[in-house]
N, CA, C and O atoms as CSV, one atom per row, in Angstrom:
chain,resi,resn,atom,element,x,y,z
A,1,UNK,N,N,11.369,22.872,-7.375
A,1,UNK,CA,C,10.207,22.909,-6.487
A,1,UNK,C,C,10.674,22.872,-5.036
A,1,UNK,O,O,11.270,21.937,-4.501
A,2,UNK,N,N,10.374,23.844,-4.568
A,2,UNK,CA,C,10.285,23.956,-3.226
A,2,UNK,C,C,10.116,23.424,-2.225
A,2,UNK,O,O,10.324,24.253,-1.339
A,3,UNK,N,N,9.770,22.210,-1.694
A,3,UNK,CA,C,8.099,22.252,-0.754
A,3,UNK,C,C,7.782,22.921,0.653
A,3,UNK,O,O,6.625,23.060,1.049
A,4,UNK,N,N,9.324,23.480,1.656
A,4,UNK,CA,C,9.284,24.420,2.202
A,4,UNK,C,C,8.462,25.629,1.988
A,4,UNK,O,O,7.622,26.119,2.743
A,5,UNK,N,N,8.810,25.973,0.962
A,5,UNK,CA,C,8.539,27.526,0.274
A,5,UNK,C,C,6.560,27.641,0.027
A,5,UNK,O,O,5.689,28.397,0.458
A,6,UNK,N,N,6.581,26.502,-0.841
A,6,UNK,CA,C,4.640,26.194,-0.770
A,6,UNK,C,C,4.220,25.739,0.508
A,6,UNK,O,O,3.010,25.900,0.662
A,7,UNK,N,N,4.624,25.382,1.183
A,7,UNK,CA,C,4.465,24.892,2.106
A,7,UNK,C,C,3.947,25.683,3.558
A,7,UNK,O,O,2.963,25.457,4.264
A,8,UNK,N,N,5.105,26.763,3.694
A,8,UNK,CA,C,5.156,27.913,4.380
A,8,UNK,C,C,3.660,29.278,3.549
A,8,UNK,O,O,2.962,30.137,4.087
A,9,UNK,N,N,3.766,28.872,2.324
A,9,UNK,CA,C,2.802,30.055,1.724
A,9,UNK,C,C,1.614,29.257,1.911
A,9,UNK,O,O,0.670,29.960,2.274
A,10,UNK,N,N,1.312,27.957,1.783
A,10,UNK,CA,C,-0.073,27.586,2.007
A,10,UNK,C,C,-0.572,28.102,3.631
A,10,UNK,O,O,-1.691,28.553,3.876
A,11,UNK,N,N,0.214,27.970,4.353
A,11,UNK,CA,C,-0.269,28.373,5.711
A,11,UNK,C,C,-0.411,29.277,5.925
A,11,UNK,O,O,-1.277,29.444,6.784
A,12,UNK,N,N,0.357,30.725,5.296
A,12,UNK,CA,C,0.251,31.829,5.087
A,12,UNK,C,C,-1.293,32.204,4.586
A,12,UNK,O,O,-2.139,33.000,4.993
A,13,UNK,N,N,-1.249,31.407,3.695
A,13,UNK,CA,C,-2.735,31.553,2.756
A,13,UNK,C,C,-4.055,31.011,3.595
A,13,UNK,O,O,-5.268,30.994,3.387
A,14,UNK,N,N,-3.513,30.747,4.244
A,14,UNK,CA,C,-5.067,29.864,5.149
A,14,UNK,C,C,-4.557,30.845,6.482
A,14,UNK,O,O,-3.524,30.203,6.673
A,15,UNK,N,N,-4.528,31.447,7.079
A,15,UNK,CA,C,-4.255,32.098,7.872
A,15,UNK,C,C,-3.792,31.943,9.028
A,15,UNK,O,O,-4.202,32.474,10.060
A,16,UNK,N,N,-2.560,30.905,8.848
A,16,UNK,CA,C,-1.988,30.118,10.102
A,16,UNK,C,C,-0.267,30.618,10.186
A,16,UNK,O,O,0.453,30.758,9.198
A,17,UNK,N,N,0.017,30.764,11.163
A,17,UNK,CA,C,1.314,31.570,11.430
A,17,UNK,C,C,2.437,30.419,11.484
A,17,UNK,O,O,2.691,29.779,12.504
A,18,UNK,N,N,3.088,30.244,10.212
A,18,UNK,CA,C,4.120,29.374,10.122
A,18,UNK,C,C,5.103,28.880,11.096
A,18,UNK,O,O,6.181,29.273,10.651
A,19,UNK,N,N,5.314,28.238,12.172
A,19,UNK,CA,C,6.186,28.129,13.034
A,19,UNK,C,C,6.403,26.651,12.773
A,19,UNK,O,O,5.633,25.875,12.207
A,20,UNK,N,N,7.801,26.366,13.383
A,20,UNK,CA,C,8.738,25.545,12.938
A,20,UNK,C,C,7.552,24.140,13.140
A,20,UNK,O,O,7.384,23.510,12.097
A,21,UNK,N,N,6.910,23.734,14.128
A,21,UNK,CA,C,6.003,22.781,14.494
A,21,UNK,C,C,5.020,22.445,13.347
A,21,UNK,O,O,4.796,21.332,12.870
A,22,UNK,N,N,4.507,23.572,13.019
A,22,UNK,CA,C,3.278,23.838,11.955
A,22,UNK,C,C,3.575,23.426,10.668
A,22,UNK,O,O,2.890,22.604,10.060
A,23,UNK,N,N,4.998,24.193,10.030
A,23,UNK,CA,C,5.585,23.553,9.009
A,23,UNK,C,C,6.350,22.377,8.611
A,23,UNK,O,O,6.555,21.968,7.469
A,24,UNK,N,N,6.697,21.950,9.597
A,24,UNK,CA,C,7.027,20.371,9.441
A,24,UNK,C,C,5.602,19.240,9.903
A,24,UNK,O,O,5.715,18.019,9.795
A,25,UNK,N,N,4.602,19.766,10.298
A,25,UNK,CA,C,3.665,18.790,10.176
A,25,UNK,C,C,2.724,19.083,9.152
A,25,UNK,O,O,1.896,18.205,8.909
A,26,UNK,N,N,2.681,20.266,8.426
A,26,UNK,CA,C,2.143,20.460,7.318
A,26,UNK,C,C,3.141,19.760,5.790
A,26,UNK,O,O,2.591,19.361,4.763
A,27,UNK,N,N,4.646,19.769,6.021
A,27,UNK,CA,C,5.003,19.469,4.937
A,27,UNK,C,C,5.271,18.060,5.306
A,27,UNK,O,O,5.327,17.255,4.377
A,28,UNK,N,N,5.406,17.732,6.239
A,28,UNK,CA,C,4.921,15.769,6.313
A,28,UNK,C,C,3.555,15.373,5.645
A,28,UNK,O,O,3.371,14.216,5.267
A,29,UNK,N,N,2.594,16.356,5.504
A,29,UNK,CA,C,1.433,15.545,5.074
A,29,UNK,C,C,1.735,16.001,3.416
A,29,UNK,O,O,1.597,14.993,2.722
A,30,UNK,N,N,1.994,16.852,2.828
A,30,UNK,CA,C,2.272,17.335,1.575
A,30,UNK,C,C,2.928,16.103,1.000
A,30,UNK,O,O,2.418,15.352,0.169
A,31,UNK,N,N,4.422,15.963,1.685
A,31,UNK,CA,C,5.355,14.720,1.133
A,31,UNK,C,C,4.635,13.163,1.422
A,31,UNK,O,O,4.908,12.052,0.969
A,32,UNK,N,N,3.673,13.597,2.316
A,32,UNK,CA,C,3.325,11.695,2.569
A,32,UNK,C,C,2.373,11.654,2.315
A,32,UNK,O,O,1.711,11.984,3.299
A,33,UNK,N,N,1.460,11.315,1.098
A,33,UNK,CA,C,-0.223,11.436,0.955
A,33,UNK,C,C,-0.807,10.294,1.331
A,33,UNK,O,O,-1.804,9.873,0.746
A,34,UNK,N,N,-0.163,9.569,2.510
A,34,UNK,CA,C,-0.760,8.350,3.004
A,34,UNK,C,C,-1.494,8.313,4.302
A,34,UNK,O,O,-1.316,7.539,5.243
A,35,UNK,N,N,-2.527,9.488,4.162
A,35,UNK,CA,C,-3.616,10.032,5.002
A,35,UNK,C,C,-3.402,9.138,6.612
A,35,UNK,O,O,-4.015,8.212,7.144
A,36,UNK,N,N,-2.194,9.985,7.006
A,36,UNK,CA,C,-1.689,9.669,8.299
A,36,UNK,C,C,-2.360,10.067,9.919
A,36,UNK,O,O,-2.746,11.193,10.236
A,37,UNK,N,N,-2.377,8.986,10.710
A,37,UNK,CA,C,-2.913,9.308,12.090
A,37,UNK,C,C,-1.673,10.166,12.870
A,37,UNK,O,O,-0.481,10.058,12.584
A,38,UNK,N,N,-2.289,11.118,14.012
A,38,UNK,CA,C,-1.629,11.580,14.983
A,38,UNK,C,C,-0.438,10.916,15.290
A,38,UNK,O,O,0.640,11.509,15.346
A,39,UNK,N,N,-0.624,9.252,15.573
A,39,UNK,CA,C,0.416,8.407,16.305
A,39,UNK,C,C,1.583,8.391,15.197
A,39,UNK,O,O,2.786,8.483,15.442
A,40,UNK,N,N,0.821,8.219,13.572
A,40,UNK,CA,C,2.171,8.461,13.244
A,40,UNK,C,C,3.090,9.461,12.333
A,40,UNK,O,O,4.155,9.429,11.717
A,41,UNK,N,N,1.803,10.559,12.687
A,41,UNK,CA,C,2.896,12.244,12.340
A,41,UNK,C,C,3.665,11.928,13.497
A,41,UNK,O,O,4.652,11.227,13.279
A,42,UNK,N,N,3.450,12.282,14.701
A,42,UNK,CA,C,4.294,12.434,16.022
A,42,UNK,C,C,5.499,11.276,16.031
A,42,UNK,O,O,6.677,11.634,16.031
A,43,UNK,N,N,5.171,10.041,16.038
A,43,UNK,CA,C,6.435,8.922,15.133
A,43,UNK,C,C,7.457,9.351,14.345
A,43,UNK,O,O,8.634,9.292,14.701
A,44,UNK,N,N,7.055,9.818,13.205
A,44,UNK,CA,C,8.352,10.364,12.692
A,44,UNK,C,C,8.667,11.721,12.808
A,44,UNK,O,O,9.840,12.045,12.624
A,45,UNK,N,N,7.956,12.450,13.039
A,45,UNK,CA,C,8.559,13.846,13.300
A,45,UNK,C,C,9.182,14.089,14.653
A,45,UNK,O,O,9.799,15.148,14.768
A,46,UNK,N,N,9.123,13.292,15.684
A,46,UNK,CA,C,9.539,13.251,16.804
A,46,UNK,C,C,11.241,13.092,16.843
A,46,UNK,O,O,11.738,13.750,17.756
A,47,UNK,N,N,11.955,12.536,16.232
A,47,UNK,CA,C,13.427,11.944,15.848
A,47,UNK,C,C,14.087,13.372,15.500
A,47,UNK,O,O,15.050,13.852,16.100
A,48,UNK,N,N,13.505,13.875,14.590
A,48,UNK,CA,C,13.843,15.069,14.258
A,48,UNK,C,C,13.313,16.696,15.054
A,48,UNK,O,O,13.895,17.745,14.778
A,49,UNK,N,N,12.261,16.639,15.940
A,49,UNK,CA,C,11.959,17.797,16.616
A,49,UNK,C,C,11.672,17.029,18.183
A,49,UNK,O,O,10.514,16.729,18.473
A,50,UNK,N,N,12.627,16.788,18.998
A,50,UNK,CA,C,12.447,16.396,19.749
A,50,UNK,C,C,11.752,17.408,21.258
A,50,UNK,O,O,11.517,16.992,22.392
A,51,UNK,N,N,11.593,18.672,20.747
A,51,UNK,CA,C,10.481,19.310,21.281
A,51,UNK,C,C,8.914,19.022,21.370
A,51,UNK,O,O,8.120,19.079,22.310
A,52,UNK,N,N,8.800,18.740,20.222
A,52,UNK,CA,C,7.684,18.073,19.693
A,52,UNK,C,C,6.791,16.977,20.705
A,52,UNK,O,O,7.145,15.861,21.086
A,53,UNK,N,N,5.683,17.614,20.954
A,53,UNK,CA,C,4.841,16.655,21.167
A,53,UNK,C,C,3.709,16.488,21.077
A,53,UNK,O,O,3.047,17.375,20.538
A,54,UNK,N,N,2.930,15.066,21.663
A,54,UNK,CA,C,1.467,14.784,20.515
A,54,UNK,C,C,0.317,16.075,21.187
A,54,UNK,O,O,-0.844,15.951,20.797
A,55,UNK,N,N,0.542,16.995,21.934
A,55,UNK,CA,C,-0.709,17.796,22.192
A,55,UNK,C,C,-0.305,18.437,21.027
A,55,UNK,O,O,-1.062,18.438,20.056
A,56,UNK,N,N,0.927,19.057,20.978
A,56,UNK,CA,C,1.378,20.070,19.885
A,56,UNK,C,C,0.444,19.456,18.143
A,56,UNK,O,O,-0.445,19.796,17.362
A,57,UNK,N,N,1.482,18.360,18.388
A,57,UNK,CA,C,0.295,17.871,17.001
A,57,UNK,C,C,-1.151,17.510,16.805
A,57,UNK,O,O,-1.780,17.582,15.749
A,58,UNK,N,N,-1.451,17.234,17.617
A,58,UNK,CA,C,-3.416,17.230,17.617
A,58,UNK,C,C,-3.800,18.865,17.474
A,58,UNK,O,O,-4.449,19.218,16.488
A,59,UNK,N,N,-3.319,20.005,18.639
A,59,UNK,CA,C,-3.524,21.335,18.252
A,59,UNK,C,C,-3.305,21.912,16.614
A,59,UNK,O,O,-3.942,22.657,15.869
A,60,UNK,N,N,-2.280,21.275,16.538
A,60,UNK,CA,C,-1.911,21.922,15.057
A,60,UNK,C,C,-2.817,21.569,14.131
A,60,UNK,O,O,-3.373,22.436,13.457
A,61,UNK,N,N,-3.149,19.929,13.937
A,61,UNK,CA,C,-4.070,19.348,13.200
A,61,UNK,C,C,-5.352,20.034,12.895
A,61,UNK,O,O,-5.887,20.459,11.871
A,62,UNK,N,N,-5.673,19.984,14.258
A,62,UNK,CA,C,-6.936,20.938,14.699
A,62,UNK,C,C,-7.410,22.394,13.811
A,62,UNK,O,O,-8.373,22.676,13.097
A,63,UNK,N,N,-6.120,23.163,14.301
A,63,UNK,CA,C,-6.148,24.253,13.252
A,63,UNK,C,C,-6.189,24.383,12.444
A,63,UNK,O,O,-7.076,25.126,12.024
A,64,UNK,N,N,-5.144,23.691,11.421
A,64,UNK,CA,C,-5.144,23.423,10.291
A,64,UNK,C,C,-6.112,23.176,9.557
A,64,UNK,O,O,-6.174,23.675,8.433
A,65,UNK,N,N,-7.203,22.240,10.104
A,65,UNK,CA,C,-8.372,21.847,8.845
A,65,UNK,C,C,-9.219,23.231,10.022
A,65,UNK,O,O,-9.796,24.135,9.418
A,66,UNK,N,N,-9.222,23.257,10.761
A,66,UNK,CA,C,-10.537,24.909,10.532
A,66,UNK,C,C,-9.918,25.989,9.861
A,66,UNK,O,O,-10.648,26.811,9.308
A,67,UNK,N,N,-8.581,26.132,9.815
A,67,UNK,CA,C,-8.402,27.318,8.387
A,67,UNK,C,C,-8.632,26.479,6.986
A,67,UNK,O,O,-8.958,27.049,5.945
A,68,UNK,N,N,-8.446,25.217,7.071
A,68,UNK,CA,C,-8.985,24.770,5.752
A,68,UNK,C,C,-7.771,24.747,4.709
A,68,UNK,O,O,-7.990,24.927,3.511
A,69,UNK,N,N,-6.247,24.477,5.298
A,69,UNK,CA,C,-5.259,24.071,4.583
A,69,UNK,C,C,-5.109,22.071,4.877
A,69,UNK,O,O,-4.118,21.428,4.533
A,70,UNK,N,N,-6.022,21.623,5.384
A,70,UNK,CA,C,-5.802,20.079,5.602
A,70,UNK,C,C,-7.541,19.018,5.450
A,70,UNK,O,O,-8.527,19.755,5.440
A,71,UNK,N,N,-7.723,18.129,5.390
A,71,UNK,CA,C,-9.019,17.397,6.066
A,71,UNK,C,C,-8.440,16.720,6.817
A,71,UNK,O,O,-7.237,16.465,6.880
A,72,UNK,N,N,-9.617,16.263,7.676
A,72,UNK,CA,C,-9.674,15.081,8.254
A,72,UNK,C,C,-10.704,13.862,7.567
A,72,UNK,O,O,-11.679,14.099,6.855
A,73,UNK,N,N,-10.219,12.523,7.975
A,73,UNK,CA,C,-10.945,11.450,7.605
A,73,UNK,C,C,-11.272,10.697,8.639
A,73,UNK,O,O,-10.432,10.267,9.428
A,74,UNK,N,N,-12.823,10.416,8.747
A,74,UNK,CA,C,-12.931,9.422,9.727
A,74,UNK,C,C,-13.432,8.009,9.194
A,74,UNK,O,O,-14.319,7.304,9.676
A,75,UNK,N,N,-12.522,7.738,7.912
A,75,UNK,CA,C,-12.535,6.727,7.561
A,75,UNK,C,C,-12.455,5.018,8.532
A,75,UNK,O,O,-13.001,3.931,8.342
A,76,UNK,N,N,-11.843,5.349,9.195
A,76,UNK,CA,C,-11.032,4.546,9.989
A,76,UNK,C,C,-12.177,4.799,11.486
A,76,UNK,O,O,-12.672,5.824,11.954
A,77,UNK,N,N,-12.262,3.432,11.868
A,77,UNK,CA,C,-13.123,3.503,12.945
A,77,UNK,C,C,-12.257,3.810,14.150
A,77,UNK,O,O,-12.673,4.263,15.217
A,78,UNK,N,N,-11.163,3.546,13.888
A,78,UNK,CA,C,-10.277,3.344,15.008
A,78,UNK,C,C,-9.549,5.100,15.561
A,78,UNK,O,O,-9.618,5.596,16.685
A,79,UNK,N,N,-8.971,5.619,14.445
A,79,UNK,CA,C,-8.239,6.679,14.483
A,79,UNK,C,C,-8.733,7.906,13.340
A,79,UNK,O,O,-9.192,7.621,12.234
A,80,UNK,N,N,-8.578,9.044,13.744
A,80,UNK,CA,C,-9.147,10.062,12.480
A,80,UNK,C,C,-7.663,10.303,11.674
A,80,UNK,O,O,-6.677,10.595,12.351
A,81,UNK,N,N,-7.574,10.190,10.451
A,81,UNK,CA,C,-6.453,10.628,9.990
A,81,UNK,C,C,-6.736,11.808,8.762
A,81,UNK,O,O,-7.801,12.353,8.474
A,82,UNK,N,N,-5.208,12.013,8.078
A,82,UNK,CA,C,-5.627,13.893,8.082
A,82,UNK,C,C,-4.875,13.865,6.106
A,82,UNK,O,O,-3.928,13.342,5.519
A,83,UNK,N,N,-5.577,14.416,5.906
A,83,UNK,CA,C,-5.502,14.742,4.500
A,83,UNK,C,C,-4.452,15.598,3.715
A,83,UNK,O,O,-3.849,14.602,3.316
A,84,UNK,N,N,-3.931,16.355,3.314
A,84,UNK,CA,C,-3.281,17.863,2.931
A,84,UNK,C,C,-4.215,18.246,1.133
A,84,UNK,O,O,-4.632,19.272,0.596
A,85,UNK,N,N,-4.186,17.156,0.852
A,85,UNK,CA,C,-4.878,17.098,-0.205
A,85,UNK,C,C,-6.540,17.511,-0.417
A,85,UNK,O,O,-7.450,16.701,-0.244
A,86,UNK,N,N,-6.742,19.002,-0.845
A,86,UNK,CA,C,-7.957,19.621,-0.297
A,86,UNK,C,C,-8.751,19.848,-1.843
A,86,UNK,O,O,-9.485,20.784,-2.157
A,87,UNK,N,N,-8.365,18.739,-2.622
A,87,UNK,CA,C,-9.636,19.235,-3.717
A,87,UNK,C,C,-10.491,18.157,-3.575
A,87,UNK,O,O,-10.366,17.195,-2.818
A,88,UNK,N,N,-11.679,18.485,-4.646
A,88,UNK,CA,C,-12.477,17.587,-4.165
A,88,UNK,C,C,-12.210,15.569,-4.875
A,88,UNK,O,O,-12.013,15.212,-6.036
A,89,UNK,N,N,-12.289,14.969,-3.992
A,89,UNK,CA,C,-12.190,13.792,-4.290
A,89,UNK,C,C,-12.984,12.653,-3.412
A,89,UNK,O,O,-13.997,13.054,-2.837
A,90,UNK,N,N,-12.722,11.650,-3.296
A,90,UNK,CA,C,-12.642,10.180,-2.442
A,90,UNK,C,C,-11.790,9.749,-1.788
A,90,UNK,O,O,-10.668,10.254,-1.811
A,91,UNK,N,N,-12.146,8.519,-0.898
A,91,UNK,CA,C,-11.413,7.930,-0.091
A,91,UNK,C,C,-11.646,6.073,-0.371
A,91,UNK,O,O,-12.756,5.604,-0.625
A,92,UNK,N,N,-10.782,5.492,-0.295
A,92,UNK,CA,C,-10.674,4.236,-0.332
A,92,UNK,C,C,-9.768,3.045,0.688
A,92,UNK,O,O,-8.569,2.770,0.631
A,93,UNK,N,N,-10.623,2.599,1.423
A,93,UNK,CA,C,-9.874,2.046,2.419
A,93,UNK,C,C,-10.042,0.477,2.340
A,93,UNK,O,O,-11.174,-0.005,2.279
A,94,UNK,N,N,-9.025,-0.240,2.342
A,94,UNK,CA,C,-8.572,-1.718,2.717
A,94,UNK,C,C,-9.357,-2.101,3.906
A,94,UNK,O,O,-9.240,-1.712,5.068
A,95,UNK,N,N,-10.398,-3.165,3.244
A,95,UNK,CA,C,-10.429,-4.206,4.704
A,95,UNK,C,C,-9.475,-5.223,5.144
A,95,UNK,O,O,-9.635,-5.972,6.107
A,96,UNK,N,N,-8.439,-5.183,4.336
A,96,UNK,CA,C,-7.646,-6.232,4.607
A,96,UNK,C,C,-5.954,-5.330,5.429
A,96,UNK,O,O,-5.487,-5.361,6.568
A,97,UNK,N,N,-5.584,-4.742,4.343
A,97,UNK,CA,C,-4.331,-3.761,4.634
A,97,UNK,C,C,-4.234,-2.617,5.549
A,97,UNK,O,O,-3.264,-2.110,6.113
A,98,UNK,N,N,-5.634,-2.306,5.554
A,98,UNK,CA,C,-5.652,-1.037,6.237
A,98,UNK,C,C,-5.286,0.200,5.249
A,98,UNK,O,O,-5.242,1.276,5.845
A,99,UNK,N,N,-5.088,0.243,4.228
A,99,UNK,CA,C,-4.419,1.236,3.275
A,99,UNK,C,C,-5.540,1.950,2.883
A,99,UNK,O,O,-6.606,1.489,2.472
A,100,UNK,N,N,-5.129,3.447,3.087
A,100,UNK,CA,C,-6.558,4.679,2.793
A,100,UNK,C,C,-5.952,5.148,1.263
A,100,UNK,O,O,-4.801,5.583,1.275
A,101,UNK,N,N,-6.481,5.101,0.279
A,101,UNK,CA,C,-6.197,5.675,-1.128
A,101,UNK,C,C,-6.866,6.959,-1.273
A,101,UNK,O,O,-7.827,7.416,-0.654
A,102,UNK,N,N,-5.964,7.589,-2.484
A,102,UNK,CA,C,-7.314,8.637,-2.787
A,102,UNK,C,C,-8.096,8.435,-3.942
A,102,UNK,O,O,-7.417,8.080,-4.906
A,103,UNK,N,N,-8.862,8.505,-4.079
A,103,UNK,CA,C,-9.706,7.798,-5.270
A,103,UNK,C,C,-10.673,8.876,-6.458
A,103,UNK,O,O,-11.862,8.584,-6.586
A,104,UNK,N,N,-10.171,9.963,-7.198
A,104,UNK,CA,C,-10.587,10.560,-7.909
A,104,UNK,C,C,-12.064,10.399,-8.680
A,104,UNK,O,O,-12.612,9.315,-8.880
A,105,UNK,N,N,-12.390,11.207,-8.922
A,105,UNK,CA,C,-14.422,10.969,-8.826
A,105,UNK,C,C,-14.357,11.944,-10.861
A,105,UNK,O,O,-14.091,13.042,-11.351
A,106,UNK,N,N,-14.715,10.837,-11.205
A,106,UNK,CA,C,-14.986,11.447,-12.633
A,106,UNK,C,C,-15.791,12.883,-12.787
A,106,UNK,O,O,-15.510,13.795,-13.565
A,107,UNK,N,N,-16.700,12.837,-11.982
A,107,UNK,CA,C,-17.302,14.342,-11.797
A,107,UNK,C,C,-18.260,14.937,-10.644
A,107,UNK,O,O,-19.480,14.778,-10.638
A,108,UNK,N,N,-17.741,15.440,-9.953
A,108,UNK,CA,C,-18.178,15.904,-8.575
A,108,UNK,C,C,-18.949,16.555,-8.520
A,108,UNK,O,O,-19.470,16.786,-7.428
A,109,UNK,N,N,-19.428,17.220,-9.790
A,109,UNK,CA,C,-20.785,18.737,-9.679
A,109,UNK,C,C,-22.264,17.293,-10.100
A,109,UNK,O,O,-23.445,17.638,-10.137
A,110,UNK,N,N,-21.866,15.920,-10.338
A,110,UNK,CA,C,-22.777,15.219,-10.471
A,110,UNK,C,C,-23.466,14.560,-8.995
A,110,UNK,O,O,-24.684,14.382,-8.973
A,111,UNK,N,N,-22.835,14.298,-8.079
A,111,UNK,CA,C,-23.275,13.825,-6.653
A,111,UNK,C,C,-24.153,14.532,-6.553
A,111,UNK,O,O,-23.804,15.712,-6.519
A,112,UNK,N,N,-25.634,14.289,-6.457
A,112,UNK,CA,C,-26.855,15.089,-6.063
A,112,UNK,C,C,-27.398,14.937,-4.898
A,112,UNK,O,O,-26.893,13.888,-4.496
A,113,UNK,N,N,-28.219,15.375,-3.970
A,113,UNK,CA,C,-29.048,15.186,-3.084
A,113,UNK,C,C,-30.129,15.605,-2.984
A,113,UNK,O,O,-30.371,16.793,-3.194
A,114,UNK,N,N,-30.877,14.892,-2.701
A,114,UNK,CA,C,-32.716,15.393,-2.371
A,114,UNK,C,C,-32.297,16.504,-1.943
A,114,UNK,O,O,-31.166,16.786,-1.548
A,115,UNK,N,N,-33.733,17.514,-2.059
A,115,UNK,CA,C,-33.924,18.600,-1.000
A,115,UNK,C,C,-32.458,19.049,-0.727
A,115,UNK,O,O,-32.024,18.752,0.386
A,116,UNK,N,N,-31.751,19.621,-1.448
A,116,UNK,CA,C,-30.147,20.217,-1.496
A,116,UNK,C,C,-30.214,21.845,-0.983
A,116,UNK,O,O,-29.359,22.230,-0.185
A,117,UNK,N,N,-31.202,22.725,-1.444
A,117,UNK,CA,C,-31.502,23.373,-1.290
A,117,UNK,C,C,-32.300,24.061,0.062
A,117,UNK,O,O,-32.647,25.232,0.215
A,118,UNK,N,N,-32.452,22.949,0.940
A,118,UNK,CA,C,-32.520,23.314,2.147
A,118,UNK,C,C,-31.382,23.891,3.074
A,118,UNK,O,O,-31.578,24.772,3.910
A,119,UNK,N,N,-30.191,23.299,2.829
A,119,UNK,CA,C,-28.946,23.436,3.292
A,119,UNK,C,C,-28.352,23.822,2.748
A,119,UNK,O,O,-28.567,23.839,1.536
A,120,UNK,N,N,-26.772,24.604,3.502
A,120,UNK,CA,C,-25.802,25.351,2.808
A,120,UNK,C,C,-24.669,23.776,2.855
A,120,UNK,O,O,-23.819,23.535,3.712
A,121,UNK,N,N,-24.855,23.341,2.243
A,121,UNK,CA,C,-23.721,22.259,2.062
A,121,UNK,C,C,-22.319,22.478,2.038
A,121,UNK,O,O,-22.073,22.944,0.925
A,122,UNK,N,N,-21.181,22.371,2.759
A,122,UNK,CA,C,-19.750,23.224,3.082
A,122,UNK,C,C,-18.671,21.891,2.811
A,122,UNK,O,O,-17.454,21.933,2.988
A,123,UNK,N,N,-19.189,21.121,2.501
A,123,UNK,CA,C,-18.434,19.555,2.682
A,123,UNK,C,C,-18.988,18.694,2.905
A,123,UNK,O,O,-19.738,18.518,3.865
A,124,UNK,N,N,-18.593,17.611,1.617
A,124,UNK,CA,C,-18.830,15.950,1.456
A,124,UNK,C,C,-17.797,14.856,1.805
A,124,UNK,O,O,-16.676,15.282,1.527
A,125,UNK,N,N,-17.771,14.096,2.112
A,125,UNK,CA,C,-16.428,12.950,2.365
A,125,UNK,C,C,-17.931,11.628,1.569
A,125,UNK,O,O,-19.099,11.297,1.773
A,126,UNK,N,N,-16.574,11.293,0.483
A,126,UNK,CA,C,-16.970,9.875,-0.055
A,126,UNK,C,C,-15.994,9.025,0.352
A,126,UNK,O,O,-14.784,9.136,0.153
A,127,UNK,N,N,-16.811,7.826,1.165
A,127,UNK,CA,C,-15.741,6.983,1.558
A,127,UNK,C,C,-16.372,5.166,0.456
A,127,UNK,O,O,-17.495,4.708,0.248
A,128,UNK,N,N,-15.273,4.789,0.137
A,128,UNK,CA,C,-15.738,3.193,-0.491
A,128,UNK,C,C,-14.659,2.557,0.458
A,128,UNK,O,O,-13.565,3.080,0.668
A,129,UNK,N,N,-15.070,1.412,0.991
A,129,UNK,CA,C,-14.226,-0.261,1.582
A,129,UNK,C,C,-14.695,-1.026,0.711
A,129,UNK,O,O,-15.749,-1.106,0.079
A,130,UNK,N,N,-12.844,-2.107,0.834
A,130,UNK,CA,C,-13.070,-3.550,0.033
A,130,UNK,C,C,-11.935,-3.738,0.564
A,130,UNK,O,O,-11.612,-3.918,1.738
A,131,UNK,N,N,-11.119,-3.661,-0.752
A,131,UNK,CA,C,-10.041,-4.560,-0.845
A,131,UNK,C,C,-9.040,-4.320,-1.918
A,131,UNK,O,O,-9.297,-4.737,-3.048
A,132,UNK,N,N,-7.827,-3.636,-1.666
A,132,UNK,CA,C,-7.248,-2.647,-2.970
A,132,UNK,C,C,-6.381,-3.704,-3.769
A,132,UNK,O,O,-6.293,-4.733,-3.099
A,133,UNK,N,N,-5.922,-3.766,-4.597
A,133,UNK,CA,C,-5.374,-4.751,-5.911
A,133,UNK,C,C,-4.648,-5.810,-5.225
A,133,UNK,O,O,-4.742,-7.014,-5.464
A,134,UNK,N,N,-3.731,-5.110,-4.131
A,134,UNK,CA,C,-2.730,-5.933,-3.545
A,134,UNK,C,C,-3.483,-7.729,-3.062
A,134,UNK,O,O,-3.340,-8.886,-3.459
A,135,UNK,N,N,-4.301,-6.995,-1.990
A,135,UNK,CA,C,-4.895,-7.635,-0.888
A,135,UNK,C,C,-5.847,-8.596,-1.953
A,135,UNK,O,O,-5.859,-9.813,-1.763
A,136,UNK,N,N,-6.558,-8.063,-2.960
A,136,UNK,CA,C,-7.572,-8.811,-3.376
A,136,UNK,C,C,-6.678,-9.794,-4.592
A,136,UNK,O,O,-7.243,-10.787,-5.050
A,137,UNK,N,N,-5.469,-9.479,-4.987
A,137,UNK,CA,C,-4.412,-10.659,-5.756
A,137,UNK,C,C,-4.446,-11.931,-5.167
A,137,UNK,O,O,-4.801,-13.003,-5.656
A,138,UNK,N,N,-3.788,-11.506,-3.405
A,138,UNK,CA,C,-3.502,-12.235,-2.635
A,138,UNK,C,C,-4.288,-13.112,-2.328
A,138,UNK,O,O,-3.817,-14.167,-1.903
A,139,UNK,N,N,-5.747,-12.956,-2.445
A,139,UNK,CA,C,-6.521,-13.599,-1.906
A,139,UNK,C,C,-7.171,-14.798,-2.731
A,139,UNK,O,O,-7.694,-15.828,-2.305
A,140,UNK,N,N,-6.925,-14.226,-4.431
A,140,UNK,CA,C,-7.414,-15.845,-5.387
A,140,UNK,C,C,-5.975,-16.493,-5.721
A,140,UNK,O,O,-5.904,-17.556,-6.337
């Protein structure tokens, strides 16, 4: 397995022109599914592309989810952080850790809404807070 190689073709496939910037902040989110903020793509990719900087990565971000190879989450009151993981699912965030999970949905054609049919619906974000195994051990 590649992840260069998918990596470079997903962007291809979403209609974004692979350049060295693009593909190392696209295959940081591929390798890290720990639905990361700006501050810390630019953190570690910075050591290694010391061209690199945070306009470059907010632009890229940017692009990326309007061709629709990334999300964003505004899980987090504080910071938006960014997905690579584009099927449909959930989000699960720590009140204690801060830790964003992804949280798989037994069946997604079941989420209904009133009056659905008024709107062209293009995207849902399910978000749940608590307290993930760790944090809630710790706590009894």
């Amino acid at each position: 397995m590649n992840t260069n190689i998918e990596v470079k073709d997903r962007l291809l496939e979403c209609g974004v022109k692979p350049s060295l910037q693009r593909m190392a902040i696209m295959n940081f989110l591929v390798k890290n599914p720990i639905h990361p903020t700006v501050d810390l793509i630019f953190t570690e990719l910075y050591p290694s592309i010391p061209t690199l900087s945070k306009t470059t990565v907010y632009n890229t971000l940017k692009l990326l989810e309007e061709q629709g190879a990334i999300h964003s989450l505004n899980i987090d009151e504080k910071n938006v952080r960014y997905d690579a993981d584009i099927s449909n699912h959930a989000h699960f965030k720590c009140k204690k850790c801060g830790q964003v999970q992804d949280v798989r949905l037994k069946d997604t054609d079941s989420i209904q809404i009133a009056n659905a049919d008024k709107w062209l619906i293009t995207e849902c974000q399910i978000y749940y807070k608590g307290y993930c195994e760790k944090c809630r051990n710790e706590m009894n």
